[in-house]
N, C-alpha and C positions, 0 to 999 in steps of 0.2 A: 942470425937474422930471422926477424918474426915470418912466418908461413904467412899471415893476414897481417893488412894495414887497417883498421878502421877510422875514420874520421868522423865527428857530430861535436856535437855540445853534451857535454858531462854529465848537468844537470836534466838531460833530456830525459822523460821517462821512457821514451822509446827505445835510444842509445843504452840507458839503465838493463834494459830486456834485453839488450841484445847484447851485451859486456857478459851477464849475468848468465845468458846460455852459451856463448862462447868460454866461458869463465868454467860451466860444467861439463863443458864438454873436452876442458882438458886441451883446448886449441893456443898455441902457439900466436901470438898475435899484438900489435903494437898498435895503442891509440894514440890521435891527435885532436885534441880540441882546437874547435876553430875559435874559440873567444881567444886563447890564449895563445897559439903559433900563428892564426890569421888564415887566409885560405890561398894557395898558392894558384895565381890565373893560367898556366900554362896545364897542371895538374885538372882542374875543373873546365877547360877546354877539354883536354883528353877524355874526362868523365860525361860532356855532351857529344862527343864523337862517339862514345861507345852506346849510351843509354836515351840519346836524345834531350833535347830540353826541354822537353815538357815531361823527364821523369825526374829530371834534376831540381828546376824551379817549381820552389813548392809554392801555387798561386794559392792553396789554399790554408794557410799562415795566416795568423795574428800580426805580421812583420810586413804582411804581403798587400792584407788589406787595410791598413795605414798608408799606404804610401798612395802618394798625390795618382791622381789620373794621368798626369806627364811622366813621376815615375813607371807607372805600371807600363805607358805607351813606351817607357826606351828600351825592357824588357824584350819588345818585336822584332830587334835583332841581336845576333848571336853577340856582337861585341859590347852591345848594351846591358844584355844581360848579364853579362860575364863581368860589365862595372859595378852592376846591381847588387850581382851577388858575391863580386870581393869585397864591397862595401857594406854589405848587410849578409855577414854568414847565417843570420837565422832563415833566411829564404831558400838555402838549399835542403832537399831532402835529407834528414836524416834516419839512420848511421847511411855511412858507404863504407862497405867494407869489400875491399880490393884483393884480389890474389893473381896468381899467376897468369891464369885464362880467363879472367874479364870482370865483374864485379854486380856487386848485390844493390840496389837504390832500398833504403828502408829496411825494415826488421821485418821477416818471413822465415818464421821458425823455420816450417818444413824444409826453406832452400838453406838453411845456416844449419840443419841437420843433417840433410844432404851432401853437406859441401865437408863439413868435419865431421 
């Protein structure tokens, strides 16, 4: 069983960076892209329980600011946004990379250096 879980989109340059130092640092670790598995709502619930959602929903996306004013407004609450973004995995922050004691929003070297 992988030590890390990370989740994003593949093609993401950020995800790229962040595969690429977990990749040199020799870490034990399983990814999921959400284009291809989807995004699990009960898993991405747990992820705004722990980090909040305003670290999870990325309002600042190209995904983000497309969408209508009505979208943006059902965002306002948690089970809207959690339609939002089963429906549109590019709106969640990415990578998240999960482990035993709690999880990372985004690529931050020093904490992904830290951590492995």
């Amino acid at each position: 069983m992988a030590a890390y879980q990370v989740y994003g989109i593949k093609n993401c340059t950020t995800v790229k960076n962040a595969l690429a130092q977990l990749d040199a640092s020799g870490a034990n670790y399983e990814f999921t892209d959400f284009k291809k598995a989807g995004v699990d709502e009960n898993l991405l619930r747990d992820w705004i329980a722990q980090a909040g959602l305003a670290k999870i929903l990325n309002k600042n996306s190209l995904t983000w600011r497309r969408l209508s004013h009505d979208e943006q407004a059902s965002a306002d609450t948690l089970d809207g946004a959690v339609a939002l973004m089963t429906a549109k995995p590019n709106l969640i922050k990415r990578p998240i990379l999960q482990y035993t004691d709690g999880l990372i929003v985004g690529f931050d070297k020093a904490a992904y250096q830290q951590l492995v």
